[in-house]
C-alpha positions as CSV (number, residue, x, y, z in Angstrom):
1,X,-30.4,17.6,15.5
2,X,-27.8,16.2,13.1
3,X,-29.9,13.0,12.5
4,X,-33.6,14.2,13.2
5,X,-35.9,11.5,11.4
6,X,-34.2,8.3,12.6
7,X,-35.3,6.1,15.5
8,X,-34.2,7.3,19.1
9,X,-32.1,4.7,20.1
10,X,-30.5,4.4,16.5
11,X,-29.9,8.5,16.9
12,X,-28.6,7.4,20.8
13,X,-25.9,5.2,18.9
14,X,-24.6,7.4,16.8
15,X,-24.2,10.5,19.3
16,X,-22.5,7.5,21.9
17,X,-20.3,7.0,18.9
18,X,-19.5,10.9,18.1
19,X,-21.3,10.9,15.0
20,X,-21.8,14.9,15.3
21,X,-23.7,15.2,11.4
22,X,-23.9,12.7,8.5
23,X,-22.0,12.2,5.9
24,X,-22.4,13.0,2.2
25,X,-23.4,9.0,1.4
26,X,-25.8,9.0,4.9
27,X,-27.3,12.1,4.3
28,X,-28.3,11.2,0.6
29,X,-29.7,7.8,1.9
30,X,-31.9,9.7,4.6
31,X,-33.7,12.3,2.4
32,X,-37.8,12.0,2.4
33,X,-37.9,11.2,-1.4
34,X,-35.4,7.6,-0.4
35,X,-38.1,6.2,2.1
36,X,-39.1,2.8,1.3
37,X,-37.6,2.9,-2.5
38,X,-34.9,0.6,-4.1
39,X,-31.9,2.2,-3.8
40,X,-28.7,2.1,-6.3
41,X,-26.3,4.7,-4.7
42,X,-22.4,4.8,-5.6
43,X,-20.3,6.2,-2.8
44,X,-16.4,5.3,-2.5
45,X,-14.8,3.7,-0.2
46,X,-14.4,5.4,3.2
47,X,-17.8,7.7,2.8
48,X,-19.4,5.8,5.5
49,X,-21.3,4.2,3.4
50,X,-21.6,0.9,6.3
51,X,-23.9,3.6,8.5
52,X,-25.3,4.9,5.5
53,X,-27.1,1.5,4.8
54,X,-27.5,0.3,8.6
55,X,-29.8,3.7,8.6
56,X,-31.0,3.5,5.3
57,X,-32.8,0.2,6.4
58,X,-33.7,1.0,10.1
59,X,-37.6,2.1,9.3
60,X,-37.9,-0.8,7.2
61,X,-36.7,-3.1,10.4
62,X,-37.7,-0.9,13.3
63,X,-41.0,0.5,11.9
64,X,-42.5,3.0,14.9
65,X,-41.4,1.1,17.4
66,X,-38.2,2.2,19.5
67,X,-36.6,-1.9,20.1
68,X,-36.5,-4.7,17.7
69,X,-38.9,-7.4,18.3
70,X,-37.2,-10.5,19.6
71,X,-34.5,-12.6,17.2
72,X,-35.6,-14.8,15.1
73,X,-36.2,-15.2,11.5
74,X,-33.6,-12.5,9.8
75,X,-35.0,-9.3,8.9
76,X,-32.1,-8.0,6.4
77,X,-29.7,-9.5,4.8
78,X,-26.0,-7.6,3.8
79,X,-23.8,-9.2,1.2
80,X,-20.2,-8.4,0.6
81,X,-17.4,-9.7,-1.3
82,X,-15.0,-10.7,1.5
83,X,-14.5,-12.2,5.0
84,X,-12.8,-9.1,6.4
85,X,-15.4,-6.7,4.9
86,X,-18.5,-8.5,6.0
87,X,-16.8,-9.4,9.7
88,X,-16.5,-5.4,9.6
89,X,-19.9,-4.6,9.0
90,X,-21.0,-7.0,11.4
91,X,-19.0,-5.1,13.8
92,X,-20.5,-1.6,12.7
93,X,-24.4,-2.7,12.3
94,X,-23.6,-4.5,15.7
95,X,-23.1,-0.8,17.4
96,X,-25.7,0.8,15.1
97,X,-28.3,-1.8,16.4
98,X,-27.3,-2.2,20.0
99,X,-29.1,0.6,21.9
100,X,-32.3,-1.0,19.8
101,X,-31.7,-5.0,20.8
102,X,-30.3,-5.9,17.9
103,X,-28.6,-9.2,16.8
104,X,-26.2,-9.2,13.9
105,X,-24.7,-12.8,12.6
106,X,-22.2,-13.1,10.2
107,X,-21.6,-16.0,7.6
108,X,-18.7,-16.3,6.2
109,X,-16.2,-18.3,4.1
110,X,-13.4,-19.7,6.1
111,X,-15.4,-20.3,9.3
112,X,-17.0,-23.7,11.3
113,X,-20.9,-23.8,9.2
114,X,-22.0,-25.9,12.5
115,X,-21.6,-23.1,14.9
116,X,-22.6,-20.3,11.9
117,X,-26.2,-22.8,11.6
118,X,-26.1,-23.0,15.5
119,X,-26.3,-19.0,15.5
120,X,-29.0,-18.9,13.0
121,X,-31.1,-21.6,14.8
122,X,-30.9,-19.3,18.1
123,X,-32.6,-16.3,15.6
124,X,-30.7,-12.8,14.6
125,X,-32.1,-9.6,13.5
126,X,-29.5,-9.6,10.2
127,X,-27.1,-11.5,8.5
128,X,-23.8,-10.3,7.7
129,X,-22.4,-12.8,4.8
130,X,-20.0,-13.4,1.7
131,X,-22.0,-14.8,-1.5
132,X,-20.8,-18.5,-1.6
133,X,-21.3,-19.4,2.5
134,X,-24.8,-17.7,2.7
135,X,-26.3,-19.2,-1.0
136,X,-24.9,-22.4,0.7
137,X,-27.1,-22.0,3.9
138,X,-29.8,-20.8,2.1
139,X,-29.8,-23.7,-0.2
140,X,-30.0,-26.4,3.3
141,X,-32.2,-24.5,5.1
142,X,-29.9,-22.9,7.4
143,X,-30.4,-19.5,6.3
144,X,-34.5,-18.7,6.2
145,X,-35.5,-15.7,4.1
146,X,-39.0,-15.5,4.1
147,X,-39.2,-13.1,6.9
148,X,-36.6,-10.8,5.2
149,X,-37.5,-7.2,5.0
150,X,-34.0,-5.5,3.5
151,X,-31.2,-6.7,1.2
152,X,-27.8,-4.6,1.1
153,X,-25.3,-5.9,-1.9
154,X,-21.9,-3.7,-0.3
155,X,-19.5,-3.5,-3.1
156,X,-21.2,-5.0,-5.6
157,X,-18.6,-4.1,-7.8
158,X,-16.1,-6.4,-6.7
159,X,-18.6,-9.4,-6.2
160,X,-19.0,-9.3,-10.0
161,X,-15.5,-9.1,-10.7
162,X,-14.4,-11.5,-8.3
163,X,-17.2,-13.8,-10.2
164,X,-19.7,-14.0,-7.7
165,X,-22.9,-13.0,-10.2
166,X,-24.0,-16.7,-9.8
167,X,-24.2,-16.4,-6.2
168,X,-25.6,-13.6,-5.5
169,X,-28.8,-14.2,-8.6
170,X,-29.3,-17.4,-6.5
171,X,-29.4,-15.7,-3.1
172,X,-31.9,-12.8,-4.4
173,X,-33.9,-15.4,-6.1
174,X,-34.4,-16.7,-3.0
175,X,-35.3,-13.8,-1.2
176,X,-39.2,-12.2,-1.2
177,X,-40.3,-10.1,-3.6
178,X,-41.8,-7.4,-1.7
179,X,-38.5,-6.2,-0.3
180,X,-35.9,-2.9,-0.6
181,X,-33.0,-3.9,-2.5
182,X,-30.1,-1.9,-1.5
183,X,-27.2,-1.5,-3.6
184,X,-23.8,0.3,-3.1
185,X,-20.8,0.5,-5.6
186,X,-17.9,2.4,-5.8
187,X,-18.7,2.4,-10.0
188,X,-22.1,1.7,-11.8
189,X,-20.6,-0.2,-14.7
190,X,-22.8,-2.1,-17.4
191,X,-23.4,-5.5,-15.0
192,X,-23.9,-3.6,-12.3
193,X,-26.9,-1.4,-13.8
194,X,-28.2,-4.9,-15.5
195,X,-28.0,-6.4,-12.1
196,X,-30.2,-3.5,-10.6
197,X,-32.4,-3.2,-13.8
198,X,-33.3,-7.4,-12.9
199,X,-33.2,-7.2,-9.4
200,X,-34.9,-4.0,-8.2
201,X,-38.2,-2.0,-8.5
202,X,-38.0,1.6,-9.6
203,X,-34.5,1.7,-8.2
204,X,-33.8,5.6,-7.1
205,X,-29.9,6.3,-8.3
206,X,-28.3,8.1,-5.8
207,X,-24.6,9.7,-7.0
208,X,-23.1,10.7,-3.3
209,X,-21.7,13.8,-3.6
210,X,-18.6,14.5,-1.5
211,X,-17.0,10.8,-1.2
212,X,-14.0,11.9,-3.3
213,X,-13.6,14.5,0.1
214,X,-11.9,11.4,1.3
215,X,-9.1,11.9,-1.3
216,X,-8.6,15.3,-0.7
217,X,-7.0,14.3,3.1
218,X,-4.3,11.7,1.1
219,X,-1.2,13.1,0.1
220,X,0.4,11.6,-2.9
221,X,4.2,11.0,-3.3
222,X,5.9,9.0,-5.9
223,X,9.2,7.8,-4.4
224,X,11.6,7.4,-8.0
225,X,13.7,4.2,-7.5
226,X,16.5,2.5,-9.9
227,X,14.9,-1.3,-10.8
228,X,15.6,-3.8,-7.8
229,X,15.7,-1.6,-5.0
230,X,11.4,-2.2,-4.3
231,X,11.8,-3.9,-0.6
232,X,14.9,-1.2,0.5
233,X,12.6,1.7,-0.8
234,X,9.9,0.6,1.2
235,X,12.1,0.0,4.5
236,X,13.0,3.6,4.3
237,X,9.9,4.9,3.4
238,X,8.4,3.1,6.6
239,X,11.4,4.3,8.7
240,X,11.2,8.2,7.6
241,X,7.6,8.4,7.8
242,X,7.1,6.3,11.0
243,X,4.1,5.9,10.6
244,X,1.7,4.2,14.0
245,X,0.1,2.0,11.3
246,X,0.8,1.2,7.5
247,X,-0.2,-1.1,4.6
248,X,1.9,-2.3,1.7
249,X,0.2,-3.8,-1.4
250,X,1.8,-6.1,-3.3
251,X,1.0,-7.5,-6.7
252,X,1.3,-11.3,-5.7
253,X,1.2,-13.7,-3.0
254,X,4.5,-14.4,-3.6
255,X,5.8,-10.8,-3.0
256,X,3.3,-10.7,0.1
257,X,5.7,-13.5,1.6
258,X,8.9,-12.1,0.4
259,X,8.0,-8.7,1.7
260,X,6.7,-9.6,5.0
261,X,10.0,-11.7,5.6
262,X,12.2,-9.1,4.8
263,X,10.3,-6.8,7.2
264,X,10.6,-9.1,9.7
265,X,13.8,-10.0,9.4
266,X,14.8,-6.5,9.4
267,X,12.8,-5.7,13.2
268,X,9.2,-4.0,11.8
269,X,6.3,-5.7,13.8
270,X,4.8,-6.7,10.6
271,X,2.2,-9.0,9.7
272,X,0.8,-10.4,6.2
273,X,-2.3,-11.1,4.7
274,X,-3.2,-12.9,1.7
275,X,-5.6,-15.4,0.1
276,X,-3.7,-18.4,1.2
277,X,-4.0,-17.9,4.7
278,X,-6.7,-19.5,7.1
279,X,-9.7,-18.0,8.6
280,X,-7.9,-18.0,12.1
281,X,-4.5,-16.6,11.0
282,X,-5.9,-13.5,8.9
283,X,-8.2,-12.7,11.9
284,X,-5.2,-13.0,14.2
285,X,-3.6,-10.8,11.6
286,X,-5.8,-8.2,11.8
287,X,-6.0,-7.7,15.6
288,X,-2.6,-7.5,15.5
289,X,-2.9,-4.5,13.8
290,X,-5.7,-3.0,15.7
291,X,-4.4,-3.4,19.5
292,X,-0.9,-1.8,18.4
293,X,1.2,-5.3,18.5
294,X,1.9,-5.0,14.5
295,X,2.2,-1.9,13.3
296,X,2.7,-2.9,9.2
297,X,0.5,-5.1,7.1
298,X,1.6,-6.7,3.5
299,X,-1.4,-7.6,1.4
300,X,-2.7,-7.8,-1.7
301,X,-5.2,-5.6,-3.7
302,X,-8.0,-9.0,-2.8
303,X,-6.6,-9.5,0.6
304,X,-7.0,-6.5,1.6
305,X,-10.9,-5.4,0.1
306,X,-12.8,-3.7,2.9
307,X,-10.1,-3.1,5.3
308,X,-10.9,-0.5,7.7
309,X,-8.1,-0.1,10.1
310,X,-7.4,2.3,12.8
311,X,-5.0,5.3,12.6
312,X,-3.9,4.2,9.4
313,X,-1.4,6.9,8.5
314,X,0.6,5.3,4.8
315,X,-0.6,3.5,2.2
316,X,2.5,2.0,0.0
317,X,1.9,0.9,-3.2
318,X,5.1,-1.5,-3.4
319,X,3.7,-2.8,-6.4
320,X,2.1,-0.4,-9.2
321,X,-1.7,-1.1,-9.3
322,X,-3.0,-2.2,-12.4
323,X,-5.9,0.3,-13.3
324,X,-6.5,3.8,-11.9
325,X,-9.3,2.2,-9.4
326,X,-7.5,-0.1,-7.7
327,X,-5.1,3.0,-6.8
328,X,-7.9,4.7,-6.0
329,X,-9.6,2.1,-3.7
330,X,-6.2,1.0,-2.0
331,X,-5.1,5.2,-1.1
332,X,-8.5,5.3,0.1
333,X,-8.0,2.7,3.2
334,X,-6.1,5.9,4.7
335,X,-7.1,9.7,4.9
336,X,-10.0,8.6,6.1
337,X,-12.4,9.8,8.9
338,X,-11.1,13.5,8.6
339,X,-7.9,12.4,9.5
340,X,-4.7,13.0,7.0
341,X,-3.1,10.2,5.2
342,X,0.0,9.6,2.6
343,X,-0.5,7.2,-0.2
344,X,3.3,6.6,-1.8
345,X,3.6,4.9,-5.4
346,X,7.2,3.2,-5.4
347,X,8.1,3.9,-8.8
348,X,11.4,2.8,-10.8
349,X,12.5,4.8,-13.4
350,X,11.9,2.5,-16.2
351,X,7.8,2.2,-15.4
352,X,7.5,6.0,-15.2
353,X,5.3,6.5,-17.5
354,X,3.5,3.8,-16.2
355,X,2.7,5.5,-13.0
356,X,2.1,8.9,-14.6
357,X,-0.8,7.5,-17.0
358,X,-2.1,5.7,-13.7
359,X,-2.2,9.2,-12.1
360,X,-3.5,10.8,-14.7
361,X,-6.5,7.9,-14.9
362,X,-7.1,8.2,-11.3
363,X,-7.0,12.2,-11.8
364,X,-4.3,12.6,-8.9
365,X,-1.4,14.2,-8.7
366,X,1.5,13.4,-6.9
367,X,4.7,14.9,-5.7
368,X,7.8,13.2,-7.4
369,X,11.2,12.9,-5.5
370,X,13.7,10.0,-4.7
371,X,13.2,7.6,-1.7
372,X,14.4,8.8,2.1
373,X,18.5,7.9,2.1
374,X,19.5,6.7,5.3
375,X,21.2,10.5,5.6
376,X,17.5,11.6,5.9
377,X,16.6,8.9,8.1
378,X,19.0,9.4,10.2
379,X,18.5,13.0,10.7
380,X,14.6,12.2,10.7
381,X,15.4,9.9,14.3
382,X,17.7,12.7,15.6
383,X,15.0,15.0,15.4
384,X,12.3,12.5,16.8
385,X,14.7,11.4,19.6
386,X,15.5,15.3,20.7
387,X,11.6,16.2,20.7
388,X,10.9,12.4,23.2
389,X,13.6,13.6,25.4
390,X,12.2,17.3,25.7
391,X,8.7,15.8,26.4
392,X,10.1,13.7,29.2
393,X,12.4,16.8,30.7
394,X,8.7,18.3,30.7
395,X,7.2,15.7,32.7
396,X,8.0,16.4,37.0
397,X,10.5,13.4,37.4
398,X,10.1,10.9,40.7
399,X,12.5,11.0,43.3
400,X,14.1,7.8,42.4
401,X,14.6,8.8,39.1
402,X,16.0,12.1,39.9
403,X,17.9,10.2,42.7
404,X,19.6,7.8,39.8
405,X,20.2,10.6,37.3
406,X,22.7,11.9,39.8
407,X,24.5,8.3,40.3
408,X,25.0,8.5,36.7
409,X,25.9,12.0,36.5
410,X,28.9,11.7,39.3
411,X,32.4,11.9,37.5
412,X,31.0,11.2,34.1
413,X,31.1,14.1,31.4
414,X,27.0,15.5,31.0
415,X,27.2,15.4,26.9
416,X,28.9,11.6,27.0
417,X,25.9,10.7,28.5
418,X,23.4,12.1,26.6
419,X,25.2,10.6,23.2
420,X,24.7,7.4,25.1
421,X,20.8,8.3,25.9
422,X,20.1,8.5,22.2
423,X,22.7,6.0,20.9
424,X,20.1,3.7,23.5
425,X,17.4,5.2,21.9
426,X,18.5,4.7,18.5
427,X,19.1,0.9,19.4
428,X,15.7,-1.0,18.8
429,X,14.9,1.2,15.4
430,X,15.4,-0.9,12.2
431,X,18.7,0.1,10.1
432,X,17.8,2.2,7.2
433,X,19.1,1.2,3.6
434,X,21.2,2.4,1.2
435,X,19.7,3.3,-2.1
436,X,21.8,3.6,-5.0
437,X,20.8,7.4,-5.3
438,X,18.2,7.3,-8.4
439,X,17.9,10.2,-9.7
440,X,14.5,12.4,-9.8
441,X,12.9,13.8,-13.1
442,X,11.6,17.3,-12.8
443,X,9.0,17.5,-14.3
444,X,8.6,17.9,-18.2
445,X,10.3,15.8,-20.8
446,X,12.2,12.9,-20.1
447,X,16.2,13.2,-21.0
448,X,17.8,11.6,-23.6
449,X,18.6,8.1,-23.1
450,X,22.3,7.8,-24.3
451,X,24.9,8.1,-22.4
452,X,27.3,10.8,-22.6
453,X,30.9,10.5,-24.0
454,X,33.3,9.3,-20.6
455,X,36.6,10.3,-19.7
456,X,39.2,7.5,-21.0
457,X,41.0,5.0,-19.1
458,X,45.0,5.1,-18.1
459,X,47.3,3.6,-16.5
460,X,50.4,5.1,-14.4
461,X,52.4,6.2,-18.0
462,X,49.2,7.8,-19.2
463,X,48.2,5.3,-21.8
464,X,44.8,4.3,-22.6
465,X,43.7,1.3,-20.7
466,X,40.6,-0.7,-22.0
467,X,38.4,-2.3,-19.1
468,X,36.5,-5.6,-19.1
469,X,32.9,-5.5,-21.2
470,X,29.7,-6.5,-20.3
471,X,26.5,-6.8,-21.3
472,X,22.6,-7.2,-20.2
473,X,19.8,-7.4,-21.9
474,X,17.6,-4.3,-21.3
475,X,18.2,-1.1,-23.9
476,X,16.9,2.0,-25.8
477,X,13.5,-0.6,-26.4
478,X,13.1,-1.1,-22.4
479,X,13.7,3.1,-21.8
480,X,17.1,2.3,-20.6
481,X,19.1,5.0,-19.2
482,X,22.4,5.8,-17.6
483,X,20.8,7.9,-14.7
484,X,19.4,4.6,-13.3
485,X,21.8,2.3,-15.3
486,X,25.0,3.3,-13.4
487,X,23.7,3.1,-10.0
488,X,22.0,-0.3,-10.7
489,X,25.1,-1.6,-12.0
490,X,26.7,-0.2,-9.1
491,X,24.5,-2.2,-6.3
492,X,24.0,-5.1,-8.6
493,X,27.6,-5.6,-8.9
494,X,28.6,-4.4,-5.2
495,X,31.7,-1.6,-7.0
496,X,31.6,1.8,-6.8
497,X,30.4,4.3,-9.6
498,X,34.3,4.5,-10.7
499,X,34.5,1.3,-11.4
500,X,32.1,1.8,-14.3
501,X,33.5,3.3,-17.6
502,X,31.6,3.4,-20.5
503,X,28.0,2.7,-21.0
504,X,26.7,2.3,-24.4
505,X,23.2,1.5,-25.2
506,X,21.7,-0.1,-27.7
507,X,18.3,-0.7,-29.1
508,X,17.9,-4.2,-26.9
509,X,20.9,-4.5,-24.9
510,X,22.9,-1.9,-22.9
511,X,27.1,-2.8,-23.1
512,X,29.7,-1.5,-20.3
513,X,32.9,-1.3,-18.9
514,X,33.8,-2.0,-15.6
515,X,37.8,-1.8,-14.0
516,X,39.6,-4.9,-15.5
517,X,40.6,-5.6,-11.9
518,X,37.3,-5.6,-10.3
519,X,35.8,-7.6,-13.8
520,X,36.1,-11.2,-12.0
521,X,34.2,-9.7,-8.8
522,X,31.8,-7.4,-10.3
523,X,31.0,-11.0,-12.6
524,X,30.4,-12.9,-9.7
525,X,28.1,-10.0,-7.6
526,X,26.3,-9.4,-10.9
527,X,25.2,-13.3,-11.5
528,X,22.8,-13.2,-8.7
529,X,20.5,-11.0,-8.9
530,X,18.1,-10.3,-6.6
531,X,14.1,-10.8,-6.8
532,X,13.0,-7.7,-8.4
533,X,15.2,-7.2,-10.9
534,X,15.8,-11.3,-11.9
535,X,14.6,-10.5,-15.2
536,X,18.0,-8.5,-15.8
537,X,21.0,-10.6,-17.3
538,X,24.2,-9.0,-17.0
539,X,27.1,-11.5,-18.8
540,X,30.4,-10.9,-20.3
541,X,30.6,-9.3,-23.6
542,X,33.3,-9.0,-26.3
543,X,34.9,-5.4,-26.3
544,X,33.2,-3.0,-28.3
545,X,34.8,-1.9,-32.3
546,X,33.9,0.8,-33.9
547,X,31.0,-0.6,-35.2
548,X,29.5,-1.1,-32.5
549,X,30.6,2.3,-30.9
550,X,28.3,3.5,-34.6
551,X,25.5,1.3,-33.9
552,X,25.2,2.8,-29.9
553,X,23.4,5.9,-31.2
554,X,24.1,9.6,-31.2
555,X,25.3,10.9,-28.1
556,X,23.3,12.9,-25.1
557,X,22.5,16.3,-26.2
558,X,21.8,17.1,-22.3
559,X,24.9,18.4,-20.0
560,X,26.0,15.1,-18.2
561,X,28.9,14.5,-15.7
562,X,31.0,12.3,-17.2
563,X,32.4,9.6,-14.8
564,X,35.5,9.7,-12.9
565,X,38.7,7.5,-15.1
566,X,40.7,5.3,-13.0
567,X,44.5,5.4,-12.9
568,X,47.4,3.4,-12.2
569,X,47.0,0.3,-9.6
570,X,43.6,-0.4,-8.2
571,X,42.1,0.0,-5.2
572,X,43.5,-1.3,-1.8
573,X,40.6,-3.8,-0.1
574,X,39.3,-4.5,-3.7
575,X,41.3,-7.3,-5.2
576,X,43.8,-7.1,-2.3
577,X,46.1,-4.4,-3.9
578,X,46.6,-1.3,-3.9
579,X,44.0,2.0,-4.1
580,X,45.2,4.2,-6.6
581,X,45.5,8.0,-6.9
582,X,42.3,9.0,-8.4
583,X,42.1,11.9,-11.0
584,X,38.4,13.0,-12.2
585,X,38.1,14.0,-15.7
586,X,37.0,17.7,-16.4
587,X,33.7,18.3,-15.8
588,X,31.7,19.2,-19.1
């Protein structure tokens, strides 16, 4: 048997559930040498770690009998840093416990205390909690420990850093002294072993081999972006990956907001979820998800702490996480379960580095290349809409179907109406964006940062033409560089890459020329930027002597393309004249 020394009708609950052996985390917890010890075990996120502890502390609540005895005065207690996380393990310990007559009552922030006291008053076998609501019931007599056999702290970790160590020395305070003490942690830092060494007895440190397995069933991809092009990165991403569920993480409530909107607004069944929300709306939120109405959620890194969602395919990290754990713990809500998952870092070009130290911290590595184009995408949906059509052709059609295919078939041309089959199909799908084609490193060192030497400007006679300069404040300090510069500038300022001459850059500013007869629109398109890349001014600039040609720096030693010169009149639809002939300079 996969699970022989636990009770029968805990063993009954996990074969109902297809539990078919234990994990690395359960299986440490369940070994002879654990029974009736203090436990300090570390196991990531995703191990199973939930079960590990509901069976770790099943002899200690269920003794030799085979059913619990009736609910009253709480026999465990599990702590955990968030409303999600311990509504979740209420859930789990409520299937673990069922078969047994188990009652499982959570307390938590955000939710009525009458009802939550009404509960406790009617008796429960364990107490699902956050720190702050149960030390509060404790404290008026709500919350009774005496009769309390088993304490779990889930993610003690986070409860310290989320400044919870008052809490939670009040609430063991409280608790009897002839207890287990139960604690699980995806790290063992310095408080956390202090917290153990003043809370438990002879604690027996359990390391759980095999959680990183979880990891090696995420994919990692790093999607290489110019700045300011976060939100259409991520729209593609979700669009050529569509995936049945996905999270993004953003840095801030604020970009949680601004994210979800843009989602919305853009047709993805999305929903958000962030501190600022009530009780009600992140619980709505969350069902969304898990009956198949939304199929995207935007949260942040505290939002989002213990989320255990279903068929959860893509993890996007729209924002870079700040430490090489919190990219650990967010990939790690996918890829979970034996099931394969994809964790994508969006990454613009100027915060490389940052991304590559976070990798290397978090000892990943990940597979570099530009975001999905719409090109991709919309070969991606042709593919997707060919294989749903040959599964219906597969499927023995009813009469009245077959009977209407022929209506539409009568005097109408058999590939026409295909087109229009997958033009419907095409219909309700989001529109993909268009990037402004950044350009991937390979791998190695980075290029040089200048730019190289451009072909010159004429008009129709052949003579040099100067264009119109213009400055913004990011150079060679900032990692500027014209392989994410010029398509910027491109999108930013809504011309094409021949509009742009020559791109100098400096140590703290980057100077350029765009078409003298697109200057006053490019001027206007480049004053508002968007919200990602607000902190880059672009502003007219004097034109550039050779002084300040001297002070740009030595050119590129690299091979570069230099950019296409414009001739004679400009374009027709830009500036209402006339497009030009256009002559490329030889390549170099």
């Amino acid at each position: 048997m996969p699970f022989p020394t636990l009770a029968a009708p805990i063993a009954a609950a996990l074969a109902e559930r297809g539990y078919a052996e234990p994990t690395a985390v359960q299986a440490a917890v369940l070994e002879a040498e654990t029974a009736g010890r203090d436990l300090l075990v570390s196991a990531q996120t995703g191990s199973g770690k939930t079960v590990a502890y509901g069976l770790a502390m099943s002899g200690d609540l269920l003794g030799e009998e085979a059913r619990l005895p009736p609910a009253g005065l709480p026999l465990a207690l599990v702590v955990a840093p968030t409303r999600e996380l311990a509504l979740q393990v209420q859930v789990e310990l409520t299937w673990l416990y069922a078969r047994a007559g188990g009652r499982v009552v959570s307390c938590v922030g955000g939710m009525d205390p009458m009802t939550e006291r009404r509960q406790l008053a009617h008796g429960a076998h364990i107490v699902v909690g956050t720190p702050g609501r149960l030390r509060d019931h404790i404290e008026r007599g709500n919350l009774r420990p005496q009769s309390m056999r088993a304490v779990v702290l889930d993610e003690a970790d986070e409860m310290l850093d989320l400044g919870f160590r008052e809490d939670l020395e009040a609430i063991l305070e409280a608790l009897p002294v002839e207890r287990r003490t139960l604690l699980f942690s995806a790290t063992v830092p310095r408080p956390i072993a202090q917290l153990a060494k003043n809370f438990q007895r002879d604690a027996l440190r359990i390391a759980a081999t095999g959680e990183g397995r979880q990891h090696s069933d995420i994919e990692y991809r790093a999607l290489s972006i110019a700045p300011g092009e976060m939100e259409r990165a991520v729209v593609n991403t979700l669009r050529f990956l569509d995936p049945r569920t996905a999270i993004v993480f953003c840095g801030t409530r604020a970009a949680v907001n601004r994210l979800h909107g843009n989602l919305v607004e853009r047709g993805f069944s999305a929903v958000a979820l962030s501190g600022e929300l009530s009780q009600a709306e992140r619980t709505r939120a969350m069902q969304g998800l898990r009956d198949g109405r939304a199929r995207v959620c935007v949260a942040t890194d505290v939002a989002a702490r213990g989320l255990d969602l279903p068929d959860l395919a893509l993890v996007i990290h729209a924002d870079l996480p700040n430490d090489p754990e919190t990219l650990l713990h967010r990939s790690g809500r996918t890829g979970r379960a034996g099931k394969k998952g994809i964790s994508a870092l969006v990454v613009p070009h100027n915060r490389r580095r940052i991304a590559e130290r976070l990798l290397m911290g978090a000892k990943l590595q990940a597979a570099w290349s530009p975001a999905p184009s719409a090109e991709e995408i919309h070969a991606k949906d042709g593919e997707r809409i060919v294989e749903s059509a040959m599964a219906m052709l597969d499927q023995m059609p009813e009469e009245a179907d077959l009977a209407l295919g022929r209506q539409l078939l009568e005097g109408r041309n058999p590939e026409a109406l295909a087109a229009a089959l997958a033009k419907l199909l095409r219909a309700p799908l989001p529109a993909p964006e268009e990037l402004a084609g950044p350009v991937s490193y390979a791998q190695g060192p980075r290029p040089d940062r200048d730019a190289a030497p451009r072909a010159p400007r004429a008009n129709q006679t052949g003579e040099a033409v100067e264009g119109v300069w213009f400055r913004m404040n990011v150079g060679r300090n900032n990692q500027a560089d014209p392989r994410w510069i010029l398509p910027f500038l491109c999108h930013r300022g809504h011309v094409t890459r021949e509009a742009i001459g020559q791109i100098r850059i400096l140590d703290r500013e980057t100077r350029f020329e765009v078409a003298p007869y697109l200057a006053d629109r490019f001027a206007i398109a480049a004053a508002k930027p968007g919200q990602d890349d607000a902190h880059i001014r672009i502003e007219p600039a004097a034109s550039m002597g050779p002084a300040d040609r001297g002070a740009a720096g030595p050119r590129s030693a690299h091979p570069s393309k230099p950019r296409p010169a414009y001739q004679g009149k400009p374009r027709a639809g830009e500036g209402g004249r006339k497009r030009p002939a256009t002559s490329r300079a030889p390549r170099s």
